[in-house]
C-alpha positions as CSV (number, residue, x, y, z in Angstrom):
1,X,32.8,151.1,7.1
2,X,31.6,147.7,8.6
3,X,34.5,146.1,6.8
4,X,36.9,148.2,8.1
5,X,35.7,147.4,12.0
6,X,35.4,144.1,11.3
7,X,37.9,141.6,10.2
8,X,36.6,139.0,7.0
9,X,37.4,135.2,8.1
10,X,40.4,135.7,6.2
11,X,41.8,137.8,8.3
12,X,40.7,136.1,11.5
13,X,41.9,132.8,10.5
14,X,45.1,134.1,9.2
15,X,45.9,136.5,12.2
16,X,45.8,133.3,14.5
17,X,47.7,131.9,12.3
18,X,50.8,133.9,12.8
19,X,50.2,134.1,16.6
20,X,50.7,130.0,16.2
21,X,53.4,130.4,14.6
22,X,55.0,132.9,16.9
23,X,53.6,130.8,19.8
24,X,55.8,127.9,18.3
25,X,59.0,130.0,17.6
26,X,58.6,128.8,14.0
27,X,61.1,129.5,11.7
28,X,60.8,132.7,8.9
29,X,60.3,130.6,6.2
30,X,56.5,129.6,7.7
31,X,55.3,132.7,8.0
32,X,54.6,132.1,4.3
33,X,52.7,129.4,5.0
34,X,48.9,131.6,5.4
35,X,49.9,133.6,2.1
36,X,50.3,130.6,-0.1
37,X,46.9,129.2,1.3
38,X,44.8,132.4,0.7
39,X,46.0,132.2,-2.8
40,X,45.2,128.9,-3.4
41,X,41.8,129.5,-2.2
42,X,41.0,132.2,-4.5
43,X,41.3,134.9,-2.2
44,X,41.3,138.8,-4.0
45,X,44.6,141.1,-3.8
46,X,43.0,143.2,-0.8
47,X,43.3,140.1,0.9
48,X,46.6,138.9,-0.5
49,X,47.8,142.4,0.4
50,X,46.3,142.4,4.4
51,X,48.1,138.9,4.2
52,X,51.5,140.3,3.8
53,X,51.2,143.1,6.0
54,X,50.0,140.5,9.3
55,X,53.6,138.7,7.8
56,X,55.9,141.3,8.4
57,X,54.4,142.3,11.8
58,X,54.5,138.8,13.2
59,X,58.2,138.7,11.6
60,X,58.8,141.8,13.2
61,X,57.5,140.5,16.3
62,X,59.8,137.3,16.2
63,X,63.2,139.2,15.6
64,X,61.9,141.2,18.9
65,X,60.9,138.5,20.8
66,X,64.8,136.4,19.6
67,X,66.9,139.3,20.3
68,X,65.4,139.5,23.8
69,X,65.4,135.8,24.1
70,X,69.3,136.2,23.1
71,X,69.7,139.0,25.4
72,X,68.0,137.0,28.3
73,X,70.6,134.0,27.3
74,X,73.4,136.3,27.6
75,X,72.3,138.0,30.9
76,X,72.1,134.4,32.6
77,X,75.7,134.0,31.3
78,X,76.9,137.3,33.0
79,X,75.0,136.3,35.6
80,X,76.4,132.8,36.1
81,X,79.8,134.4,35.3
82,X,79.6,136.9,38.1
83,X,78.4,134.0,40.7
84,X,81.8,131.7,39.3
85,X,83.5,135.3,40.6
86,X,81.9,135.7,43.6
87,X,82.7,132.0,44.5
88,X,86.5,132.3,42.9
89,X,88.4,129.4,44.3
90,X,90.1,128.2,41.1
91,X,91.0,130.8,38.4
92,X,92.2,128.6,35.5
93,X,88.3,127.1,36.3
94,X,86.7,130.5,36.1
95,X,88.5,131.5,32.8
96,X,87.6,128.1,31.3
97,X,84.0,128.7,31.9
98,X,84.4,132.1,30.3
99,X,85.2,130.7,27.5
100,X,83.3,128.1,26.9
101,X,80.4,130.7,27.8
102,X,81.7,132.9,24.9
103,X,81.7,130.4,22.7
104,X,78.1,129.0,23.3
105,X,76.8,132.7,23.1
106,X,78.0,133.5,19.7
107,X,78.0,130.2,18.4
108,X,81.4,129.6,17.0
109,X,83.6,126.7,16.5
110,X,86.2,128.4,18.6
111,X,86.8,130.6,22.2
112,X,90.1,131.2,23.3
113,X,91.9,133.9,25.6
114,X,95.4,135.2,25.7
115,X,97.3,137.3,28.0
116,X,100.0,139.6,27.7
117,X,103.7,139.0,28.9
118,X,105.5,142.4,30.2
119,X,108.4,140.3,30.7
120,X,108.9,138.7,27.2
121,X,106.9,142.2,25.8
122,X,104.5,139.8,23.9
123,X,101.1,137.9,24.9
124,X,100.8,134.2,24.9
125,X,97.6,131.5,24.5
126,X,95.8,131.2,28.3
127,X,92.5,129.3,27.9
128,X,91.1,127.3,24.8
129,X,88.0,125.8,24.2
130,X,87.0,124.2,20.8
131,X,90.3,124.1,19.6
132,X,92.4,121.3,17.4
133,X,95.7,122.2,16.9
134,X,98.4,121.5,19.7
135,X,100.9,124.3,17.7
136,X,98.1,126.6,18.6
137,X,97.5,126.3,22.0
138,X,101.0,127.0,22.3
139,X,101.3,130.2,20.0
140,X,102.3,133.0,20.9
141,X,101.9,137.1,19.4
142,X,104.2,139.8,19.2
143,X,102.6,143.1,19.7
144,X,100.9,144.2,17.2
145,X,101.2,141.5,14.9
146,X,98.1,139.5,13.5
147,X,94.4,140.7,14.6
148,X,95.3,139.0,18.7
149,X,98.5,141.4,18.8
150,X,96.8,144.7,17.1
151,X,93.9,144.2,19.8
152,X,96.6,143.8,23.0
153,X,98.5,146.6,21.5
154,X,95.2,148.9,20.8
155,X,92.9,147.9,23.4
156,X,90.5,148.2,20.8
157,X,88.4,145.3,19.4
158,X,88.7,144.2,15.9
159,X,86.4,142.0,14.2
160,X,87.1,139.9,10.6
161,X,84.8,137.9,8.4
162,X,87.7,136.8,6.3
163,X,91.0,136.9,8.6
164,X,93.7,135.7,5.3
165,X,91.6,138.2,3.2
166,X,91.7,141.0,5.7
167,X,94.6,143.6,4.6
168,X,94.5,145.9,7.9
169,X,96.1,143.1,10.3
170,X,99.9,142.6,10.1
171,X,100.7,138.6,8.9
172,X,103.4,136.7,10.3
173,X,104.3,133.3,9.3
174,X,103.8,132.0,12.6
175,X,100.6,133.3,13.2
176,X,99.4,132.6,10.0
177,X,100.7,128.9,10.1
178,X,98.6,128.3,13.2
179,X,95.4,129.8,12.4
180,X,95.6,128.2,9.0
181,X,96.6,124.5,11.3
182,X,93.0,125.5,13.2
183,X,91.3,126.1,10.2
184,X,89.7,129.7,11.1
185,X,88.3,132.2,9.2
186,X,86.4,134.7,10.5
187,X,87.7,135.7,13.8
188,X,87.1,138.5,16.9
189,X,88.9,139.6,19.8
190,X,88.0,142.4,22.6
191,X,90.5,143.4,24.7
192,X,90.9,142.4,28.5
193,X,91.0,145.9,30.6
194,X,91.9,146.4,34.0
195,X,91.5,150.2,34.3
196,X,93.5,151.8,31.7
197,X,95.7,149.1,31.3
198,X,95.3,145.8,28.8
199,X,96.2,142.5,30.2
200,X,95.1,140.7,27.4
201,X,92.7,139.3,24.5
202,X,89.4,137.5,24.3
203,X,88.2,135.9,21.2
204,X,85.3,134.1,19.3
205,X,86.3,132.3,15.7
206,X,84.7,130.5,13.1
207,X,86.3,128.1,10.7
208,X,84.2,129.5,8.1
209,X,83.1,133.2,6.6
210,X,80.6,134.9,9.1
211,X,80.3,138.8,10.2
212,X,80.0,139.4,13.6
213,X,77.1,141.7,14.8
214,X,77.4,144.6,17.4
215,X,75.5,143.2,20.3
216,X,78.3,139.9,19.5
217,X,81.0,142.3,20.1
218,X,79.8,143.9,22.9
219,X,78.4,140.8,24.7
220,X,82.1,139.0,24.0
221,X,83.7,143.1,25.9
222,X,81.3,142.0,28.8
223,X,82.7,138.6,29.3
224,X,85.9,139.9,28.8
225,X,85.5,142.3,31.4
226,X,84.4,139.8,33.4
227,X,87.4,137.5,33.2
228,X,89.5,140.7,33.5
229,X,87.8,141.2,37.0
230,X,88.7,137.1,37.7
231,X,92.4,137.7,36.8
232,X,92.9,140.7,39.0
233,X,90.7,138.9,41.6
234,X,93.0,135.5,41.4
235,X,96.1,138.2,41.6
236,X,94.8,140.4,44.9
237,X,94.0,136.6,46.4
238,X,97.6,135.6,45.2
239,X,99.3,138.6,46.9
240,X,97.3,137.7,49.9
241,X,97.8,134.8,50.3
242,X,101.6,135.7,49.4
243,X,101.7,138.5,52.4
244,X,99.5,136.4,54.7
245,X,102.4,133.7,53.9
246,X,104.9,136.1,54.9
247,X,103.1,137.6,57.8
248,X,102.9,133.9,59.2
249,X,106.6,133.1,58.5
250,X,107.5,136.5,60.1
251,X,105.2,135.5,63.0
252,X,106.8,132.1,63.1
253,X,110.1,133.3,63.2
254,X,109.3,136.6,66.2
255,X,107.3,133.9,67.8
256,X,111.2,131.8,67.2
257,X,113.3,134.5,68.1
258,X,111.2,135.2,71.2
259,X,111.6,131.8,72.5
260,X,115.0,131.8,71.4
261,X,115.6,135.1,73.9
262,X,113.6,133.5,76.6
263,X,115.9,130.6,76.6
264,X,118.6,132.3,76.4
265,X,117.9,134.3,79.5
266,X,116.5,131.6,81.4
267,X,119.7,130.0,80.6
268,X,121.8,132.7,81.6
269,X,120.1,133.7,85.0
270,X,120.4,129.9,85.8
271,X,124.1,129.8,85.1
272,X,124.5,132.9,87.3
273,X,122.5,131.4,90.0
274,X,125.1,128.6,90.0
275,X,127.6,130.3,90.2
276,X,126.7,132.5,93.1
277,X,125.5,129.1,95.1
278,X,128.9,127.6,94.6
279,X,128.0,125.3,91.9
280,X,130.5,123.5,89.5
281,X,131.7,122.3,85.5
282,X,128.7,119.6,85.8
283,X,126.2,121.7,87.1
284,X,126.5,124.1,84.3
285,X,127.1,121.2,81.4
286,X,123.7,120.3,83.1
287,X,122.2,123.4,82.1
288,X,123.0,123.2,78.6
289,X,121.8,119.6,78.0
290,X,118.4,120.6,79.9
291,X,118.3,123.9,78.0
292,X,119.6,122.5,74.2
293,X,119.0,118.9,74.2
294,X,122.1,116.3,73.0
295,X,125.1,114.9,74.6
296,X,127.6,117.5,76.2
297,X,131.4,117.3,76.5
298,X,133.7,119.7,78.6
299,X,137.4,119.5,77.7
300,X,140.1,120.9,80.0
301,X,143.1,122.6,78.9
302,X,144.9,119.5,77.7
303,X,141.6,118.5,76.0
304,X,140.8,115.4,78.6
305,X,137.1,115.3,79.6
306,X,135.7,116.9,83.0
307,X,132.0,116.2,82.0
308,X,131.2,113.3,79.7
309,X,133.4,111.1,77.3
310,X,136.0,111.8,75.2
311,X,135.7,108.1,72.9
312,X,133.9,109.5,69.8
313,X,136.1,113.3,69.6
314,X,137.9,113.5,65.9
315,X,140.7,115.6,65.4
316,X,137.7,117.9,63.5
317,X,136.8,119.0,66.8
318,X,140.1,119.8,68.2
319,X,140.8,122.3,65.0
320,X,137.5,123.5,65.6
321,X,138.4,124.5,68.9
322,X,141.5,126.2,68.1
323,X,139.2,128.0,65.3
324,X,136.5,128.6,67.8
325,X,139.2,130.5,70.3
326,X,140.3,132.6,66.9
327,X,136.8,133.5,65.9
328,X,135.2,134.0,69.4
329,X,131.8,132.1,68.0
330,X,130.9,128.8,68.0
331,X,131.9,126.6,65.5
332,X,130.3,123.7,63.5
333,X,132.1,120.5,62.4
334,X,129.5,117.7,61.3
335,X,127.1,117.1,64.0
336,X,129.1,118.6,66.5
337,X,129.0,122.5,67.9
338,X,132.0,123.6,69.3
339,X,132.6,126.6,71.6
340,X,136.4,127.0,73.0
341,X,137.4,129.9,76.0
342,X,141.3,130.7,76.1
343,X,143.4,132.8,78.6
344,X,146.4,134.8,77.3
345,X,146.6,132.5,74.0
346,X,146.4,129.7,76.2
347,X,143.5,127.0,76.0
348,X,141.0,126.7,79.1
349,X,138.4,124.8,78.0
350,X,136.0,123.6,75.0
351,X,132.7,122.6,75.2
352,X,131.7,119.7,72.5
353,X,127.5,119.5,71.9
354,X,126.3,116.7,70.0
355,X,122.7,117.3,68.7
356,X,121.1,115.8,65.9
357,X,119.2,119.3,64.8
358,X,120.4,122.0,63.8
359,X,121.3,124.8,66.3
360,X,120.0,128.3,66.0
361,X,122.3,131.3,66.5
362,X,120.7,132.2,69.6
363,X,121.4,128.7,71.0
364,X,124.9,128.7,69.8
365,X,125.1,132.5,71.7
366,X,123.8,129.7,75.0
367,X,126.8,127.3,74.5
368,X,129.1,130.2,74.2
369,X,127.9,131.8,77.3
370,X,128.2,128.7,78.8
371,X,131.8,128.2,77.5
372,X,132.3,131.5,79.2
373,X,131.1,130.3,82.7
374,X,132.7,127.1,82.6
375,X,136.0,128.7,82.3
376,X,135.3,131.5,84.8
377,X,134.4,128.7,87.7
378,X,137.8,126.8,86.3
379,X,139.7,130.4,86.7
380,X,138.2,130.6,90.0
381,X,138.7,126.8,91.2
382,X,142.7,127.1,89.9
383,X,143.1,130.5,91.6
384,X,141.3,129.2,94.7
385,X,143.7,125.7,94.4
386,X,146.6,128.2,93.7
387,X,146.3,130.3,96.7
388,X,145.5,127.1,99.3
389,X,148.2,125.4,97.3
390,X,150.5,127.9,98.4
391,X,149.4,127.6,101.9
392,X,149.5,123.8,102.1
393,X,153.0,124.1,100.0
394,X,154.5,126.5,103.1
395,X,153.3,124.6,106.0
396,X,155.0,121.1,103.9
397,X,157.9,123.0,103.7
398,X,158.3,124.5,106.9
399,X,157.6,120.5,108.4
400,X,160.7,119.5,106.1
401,X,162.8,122.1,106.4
402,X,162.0,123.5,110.3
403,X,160.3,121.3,111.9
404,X,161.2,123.5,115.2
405,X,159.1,126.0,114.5
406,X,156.2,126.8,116.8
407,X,152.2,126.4,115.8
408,X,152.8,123.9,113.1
409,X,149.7,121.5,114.5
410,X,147.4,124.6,114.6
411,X,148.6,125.7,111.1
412,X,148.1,122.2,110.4
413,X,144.8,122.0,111.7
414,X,143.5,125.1,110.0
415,X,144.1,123.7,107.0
416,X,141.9,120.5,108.1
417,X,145.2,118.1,108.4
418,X,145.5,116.5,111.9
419,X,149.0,115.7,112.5
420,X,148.6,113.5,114.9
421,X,147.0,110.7,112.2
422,X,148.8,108.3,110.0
423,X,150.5,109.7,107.4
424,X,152.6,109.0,104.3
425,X,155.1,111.2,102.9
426,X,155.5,110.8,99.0
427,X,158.5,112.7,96.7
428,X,158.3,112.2,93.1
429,X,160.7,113.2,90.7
430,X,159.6,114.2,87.5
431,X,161.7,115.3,84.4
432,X,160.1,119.3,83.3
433,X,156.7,120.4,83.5
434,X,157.0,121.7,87.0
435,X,153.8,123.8,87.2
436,X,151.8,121.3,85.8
437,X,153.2,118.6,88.4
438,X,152.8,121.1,91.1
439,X,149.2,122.1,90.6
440,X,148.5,118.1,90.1
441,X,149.7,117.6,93.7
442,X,148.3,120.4,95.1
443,X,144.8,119.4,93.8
444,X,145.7,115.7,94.8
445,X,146.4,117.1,98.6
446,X,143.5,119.3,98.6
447,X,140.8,116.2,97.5
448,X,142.9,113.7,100.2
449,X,143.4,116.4,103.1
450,X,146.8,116.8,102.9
451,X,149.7,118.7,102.6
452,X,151.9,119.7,98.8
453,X,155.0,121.2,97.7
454,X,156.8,121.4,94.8
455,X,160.9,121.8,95.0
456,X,162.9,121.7,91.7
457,X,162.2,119.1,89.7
458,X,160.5,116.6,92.8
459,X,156.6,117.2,94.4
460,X,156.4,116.2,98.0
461,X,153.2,114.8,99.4
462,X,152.2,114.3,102.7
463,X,148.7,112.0,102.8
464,X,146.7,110.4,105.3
465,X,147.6,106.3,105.0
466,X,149.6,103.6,106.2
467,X,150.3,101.8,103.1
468,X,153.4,103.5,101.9
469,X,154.3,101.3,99.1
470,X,151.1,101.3,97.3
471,X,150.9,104.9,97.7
472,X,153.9,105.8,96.0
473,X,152.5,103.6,92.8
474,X,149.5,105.5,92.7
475,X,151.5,108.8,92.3
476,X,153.8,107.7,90.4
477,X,151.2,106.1,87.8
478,X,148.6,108.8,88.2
479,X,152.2,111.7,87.8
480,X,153.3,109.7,85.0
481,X,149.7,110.1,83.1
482,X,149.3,113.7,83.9
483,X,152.9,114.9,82.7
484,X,152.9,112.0,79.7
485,X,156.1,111.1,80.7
486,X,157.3,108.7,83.2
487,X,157.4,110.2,87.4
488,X,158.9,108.1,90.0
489,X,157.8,107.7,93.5
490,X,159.6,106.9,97.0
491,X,157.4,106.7,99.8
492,X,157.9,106.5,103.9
493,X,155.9,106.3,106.8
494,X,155.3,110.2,108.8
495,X,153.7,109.1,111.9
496,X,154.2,110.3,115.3
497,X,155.6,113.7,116.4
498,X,156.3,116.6,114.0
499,X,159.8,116.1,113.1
500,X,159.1,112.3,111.4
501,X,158.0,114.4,108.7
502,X,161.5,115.7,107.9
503,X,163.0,111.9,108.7
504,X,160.2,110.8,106.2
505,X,161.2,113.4,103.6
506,X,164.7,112.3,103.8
507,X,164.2,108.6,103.6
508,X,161.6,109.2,100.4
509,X,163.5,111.0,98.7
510,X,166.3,107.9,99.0
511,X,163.8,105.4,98.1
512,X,163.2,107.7,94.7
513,X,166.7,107.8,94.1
514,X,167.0,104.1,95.2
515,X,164.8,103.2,92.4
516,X,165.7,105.6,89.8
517,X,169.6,103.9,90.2
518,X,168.0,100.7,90.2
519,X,166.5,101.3,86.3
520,X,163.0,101.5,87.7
521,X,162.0,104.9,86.1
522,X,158.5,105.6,86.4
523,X,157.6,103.1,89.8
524,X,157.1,103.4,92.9
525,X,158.2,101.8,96.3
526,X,159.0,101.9,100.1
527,X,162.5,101.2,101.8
528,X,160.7,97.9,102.9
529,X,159.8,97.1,99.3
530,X,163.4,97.5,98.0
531,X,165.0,94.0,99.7
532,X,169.0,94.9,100.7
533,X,168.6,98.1,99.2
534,X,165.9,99.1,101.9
535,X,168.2,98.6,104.4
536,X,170.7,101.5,103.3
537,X,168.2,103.7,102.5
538,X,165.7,103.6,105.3
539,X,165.6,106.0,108.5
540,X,164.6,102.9,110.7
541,X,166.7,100.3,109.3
542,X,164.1,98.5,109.8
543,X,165.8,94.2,109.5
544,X,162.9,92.9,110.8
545,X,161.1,93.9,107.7
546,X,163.6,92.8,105.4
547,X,164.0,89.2,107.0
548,X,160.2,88.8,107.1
549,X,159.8,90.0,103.1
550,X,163.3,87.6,101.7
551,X,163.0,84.5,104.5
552,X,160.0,85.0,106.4
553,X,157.7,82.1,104.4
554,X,161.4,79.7,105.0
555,X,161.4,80.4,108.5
556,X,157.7,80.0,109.1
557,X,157.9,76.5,107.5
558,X,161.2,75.1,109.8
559,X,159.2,76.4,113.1
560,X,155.9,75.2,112.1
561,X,157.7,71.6,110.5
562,X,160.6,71.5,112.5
563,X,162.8,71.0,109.4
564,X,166.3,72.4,108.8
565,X,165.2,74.5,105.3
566,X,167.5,77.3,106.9
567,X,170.4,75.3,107.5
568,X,170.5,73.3,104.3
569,X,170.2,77.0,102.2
570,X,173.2,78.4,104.7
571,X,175.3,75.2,103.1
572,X,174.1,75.4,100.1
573,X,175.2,79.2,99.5
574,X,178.6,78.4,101.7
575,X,179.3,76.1,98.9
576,X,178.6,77.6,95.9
577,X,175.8,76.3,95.2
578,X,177.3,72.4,94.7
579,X,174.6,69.8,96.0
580,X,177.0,67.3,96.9
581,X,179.2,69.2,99.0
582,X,176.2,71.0,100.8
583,X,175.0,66.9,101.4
584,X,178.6,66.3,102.7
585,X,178.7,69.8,104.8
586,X,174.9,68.7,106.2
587,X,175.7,64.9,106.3
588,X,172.8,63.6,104.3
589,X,171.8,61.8,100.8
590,X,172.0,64.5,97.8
591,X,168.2,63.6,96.8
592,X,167.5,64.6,100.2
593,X,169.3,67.9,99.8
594,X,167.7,68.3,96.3
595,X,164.1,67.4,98.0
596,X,164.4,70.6,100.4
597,X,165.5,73.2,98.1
598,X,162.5,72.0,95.7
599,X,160.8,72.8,98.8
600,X,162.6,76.5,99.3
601,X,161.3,77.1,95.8
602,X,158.1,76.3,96.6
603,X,157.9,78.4,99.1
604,X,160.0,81.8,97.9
605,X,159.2,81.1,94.3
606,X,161.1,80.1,91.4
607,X,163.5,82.8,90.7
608,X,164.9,82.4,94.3
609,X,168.4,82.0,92.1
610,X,167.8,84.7,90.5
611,X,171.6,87.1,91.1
612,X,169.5,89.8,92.5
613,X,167.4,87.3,94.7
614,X,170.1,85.4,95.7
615,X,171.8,88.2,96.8
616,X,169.3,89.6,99.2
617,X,168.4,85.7,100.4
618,X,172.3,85.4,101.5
619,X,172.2,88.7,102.8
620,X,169.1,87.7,105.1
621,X,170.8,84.3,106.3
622,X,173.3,86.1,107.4
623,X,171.3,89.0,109.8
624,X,169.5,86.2,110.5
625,X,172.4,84.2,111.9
626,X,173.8,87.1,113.5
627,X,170.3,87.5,115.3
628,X,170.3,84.0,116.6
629,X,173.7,83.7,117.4
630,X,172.8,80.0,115.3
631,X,176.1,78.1,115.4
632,X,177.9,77.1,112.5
633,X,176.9,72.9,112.6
């Protein structure tokens, strides 16, 4: 009984020798150790036998004290995994470290991961970590085929110590080719779950034969759960991202359109307000560049620029015009947005914007609105021109035709024309195009406060001025651009009391006709300006004039020299032109007769010979004779 309570040295000595060896995680084979030394020291079978039963229970002891060291391993894992989820920023990082964790944990040459493919209806290689073969990493299962496939199809995990030897798993060539390329052996996969539904496959392999245990196949289902949870994670932070995406772009473009509106009606209320104040074309092209940015051009009817220039439009931008008017929209051609407005099929005008980015719809909605505008204020200016055309036009008339009538000053004044001024009266004929000659002279009275008519195929202009030659050249040149074909001008003086204006009208429409017979189609000129011919056609027959413009630099040289220029020309002419007879007719050397008229050319010019010079010349000599009564030595 005093055995029994109390251990022999033996058993002392060999119980702290097991608790050394448990204290240094010694491997099984030592516990064998004490036993082999208690029979080499003689010790009896009771001894032996106590011996054996302290060996079990320390190795008993050790498998505990593993498996939880194990277990402890694989709960820092699942904890380490679940931190690598809670800090998900990178899911191809998260699933790496899964695997690589599986593959640690059970200690196999191999970890890898697929997922399935509802699109292609198989499941393809996603994460490898161990693994050799590049035709591997890239394999792909069908459903059901190989152990991978049965486990994606199943959901269920399968486990193999000997995967070629192993007759429940479907073999394919492929698959087999690329395990066999790998090298494994003994291979297990759990299924990747996300609810009731299997995404794909996790797996642990060895390149040689090896069972896998339970608490292997359950710790790889954890870490597969795991990584489930980081897939559907990475997909609920993909979807949004993807919707906070779109919610950004849809706030971009409200925040767009919104802008877009306000401009628009910003726009619009400013065009209105310039309208109601009176305000013109420029005004509202002003609008637009302020409001869309580029360079603006408005184009009237005949496609010449009222706002900007018209250098760098292309022939694109005329068709897109005519397309613009078709469709009713603005339209594009290169970097130019075009917006045309017509009036019973008939062009008004076209607005060109040049803007190096693009132009939203909403803007382009601005420019047509603005299109819109522009030709309602051009409507409105013609109509307005029109009617005080039509006034202006009457009161001409009534000046040309009866200038008896009473209250023509007042009329006159009414329409902001005094009367009593200088004036020129201006008829130009024109070949067609009537209305389009008449409203250029109306709007050509109206700007110079004057007075407009049209009659058949003529415009008569009465405007302030004194100069009645170079006024007729302006019309005619700024009649001939307008019509593109050529207009010709006669012009007289309409000062003084009201009927001059019909004497004028008379005399310029001579002077037109003067010049038209003349071949001079497309000038312009006063009775004074046409030599001779002034003299037939002009109200005043006005000689003085005439002398002054064919002799007058001739005659200022004899009374300023005292030399006989006069004289020698009258011989020279009376002669025919022969310098010796005019030297025997003026009794004097022929170098002196060829010294003054080198002198008369000098002073009229060189084509004083001229047939049509010559002619007025002589014709001056002679009402120049008459007017001196100059004898004939």
């Amino acid at each position: 009984m005093e055995r029994a309570l109390t251990p022999t040295a033996p058993d002392q000595n060999s119980a702290y020798a097991y608790l050394d060896l448990l204290a240094r995680e010694a491997s099984a084979v030592e516990f064998e150790g004490p036993i082999l030394q208690a029979r080499a020291a003689g010790a009896d079978a009771a001894t032996l036998e106590e011996l054996e039963r302290a060996k079990v229970a320390a190795l008993r002891v050790r498998a505990v004290l593993r498996r939880r060291a194990r277990r402890e391993a694989e709960l820092s894992a699942l904890f380490d995994t679940a931190s690598d989820l809670a800090g998900l920023r990178d899911l191809d990082a998260v699933l790496e470290a899964i695997v690589r964790r599986a593959r640690q944990l059970l200690a196999t040459d191999i970890a890898y991961m697929t997922l399935n493919d509802p699109e292609r209806g198989d499941t393809y290689m996603r994460v490898t970590d161990g693994s050799i073969s590049a035709s591997f990493r890239r394999l792909r299962l069908p459903m059901g085929a190989g152990l991978g496939g049965l486990v994606a199809q199943s959901g269920t995990p399968y486990n193999t110590a000997d995967y070629f030897a192993d007759p429940r798993f479907r073999h394919t060539n492929t698959i087999d080719v690329a395990v066999h390329e790998e090298g494994l052996v003994a291979i297990l996969g759990v299924p990747l779950r996300l609810g009731t539904q299997v995404i794909g496959v996790l797996f642990a392999a060895n390149r040689g034969a090896r069972p896998f245990a339970q608490e292997e196949v359950a710790l790889l289902c954890s870490l597969a759960a795991h990584a489930a949870v980081a897939i559907d994670t990475a997909r609920l932070l993909q979807e949004t991202r993807a919707a906070l995406a779109e919610l950004s772009e849809a706030n971009t473009l409200i925040r767009a359109h919104s802008e877009s509106i306000e401009r628009a009606a910003d726009a619009h209320d400013r065009m209105t307000g310039l309208v109601l104040r009176g305000g013109g074309v420029e005004d509202v092209a002003a609008v637009v560049t302020e409001v869309l940015g580029g360079r603006l051009t408005v184009l009237d009817d005949e496609g010449r620029p009222l706002v900007g220039e018209s250098g760098d439009l292309e022939a694109g931008v005329f068709d897109a015009a005519r397309s613009s008017r078709a469709l009713g929209r603005t339209v594009k051609r290169g970097d130019a947005y075009v917006a045309s407005v017509d009036v019973g099929a008939a062009p008004l005008c076209t607005l060109v914007l040049r803007t190096d980015r693009p132009v939203s719809d909403t803007d382009q909605r601005i420019l047509e609105r603005a299109a819109i505008v522009t030709a309602l204020l051009l409507l409105f200016r013609r109509s307005v021109a029109e009617a005080e055309g039509r006034v202006r036009g009457e009161l001409l008339d009534d000046l040309v035709s009866r200038p008896e009538l009473r209250g023509l000053h007042d009329r006159a004044r009414r329409l902001g024309v005094d009367l009593d001024a200088p004036h020129v009266l201006v008829v130009a004929r024109h070949d067609g195009q009537r209305e389009r000659a008449a409203f250029w002279a109306s709007s050509q009275a109206t700007l110079a406060h004057g007075l407009a008519t049209a009659r058949g195929d003529e415009v008569v202009l009465l405007l302030p001025g004194e100069r009645p030659g170079a006024l007729a050249r302006r019309v005619a040149a700024e009649l001939s651009a307008s019509l593109g074909r050529p207009a010709t001008a006669g012009a007289a003086p309409a000062s003084g009391p009201v009927t001059a204006v019909a004497a004028a009208y008379a005399e310029a429409r001579r002077c037109a006709g003067a010049l038209v017979a003349l071949g001079r189609t497309g000038d312009g000129a006063s009775a004074e300006e046409l030599g001779f011919v002034g003299l037939l056609v002009g109200e005043r027959r006005e000689v003085s004039g005439f002398l002054s413009g064919a002799l007058g630099p001739v005659l200022d040289y004899d009374a300023r020299r005292g030399t006989a220029l006069v004289k020698t020309l009258h011989a020279y002419f009376g002669t025919g032109g022969s310098l010796s007879r005019t030297a025997e007719a003026l009794h004097i050397h022929v170098n002196t007769v060829t010294q003054r008229l080198d002198r008369v050319g000098q002073l009229l010019g060189a084509d004083w010979q001229e047939p049509e010079r010559a002619l007025e010349i002589q014709l001056a000599l002679r009402l120049h004779r008459l007017r001196t009564h100059m004898p004939d030595a």
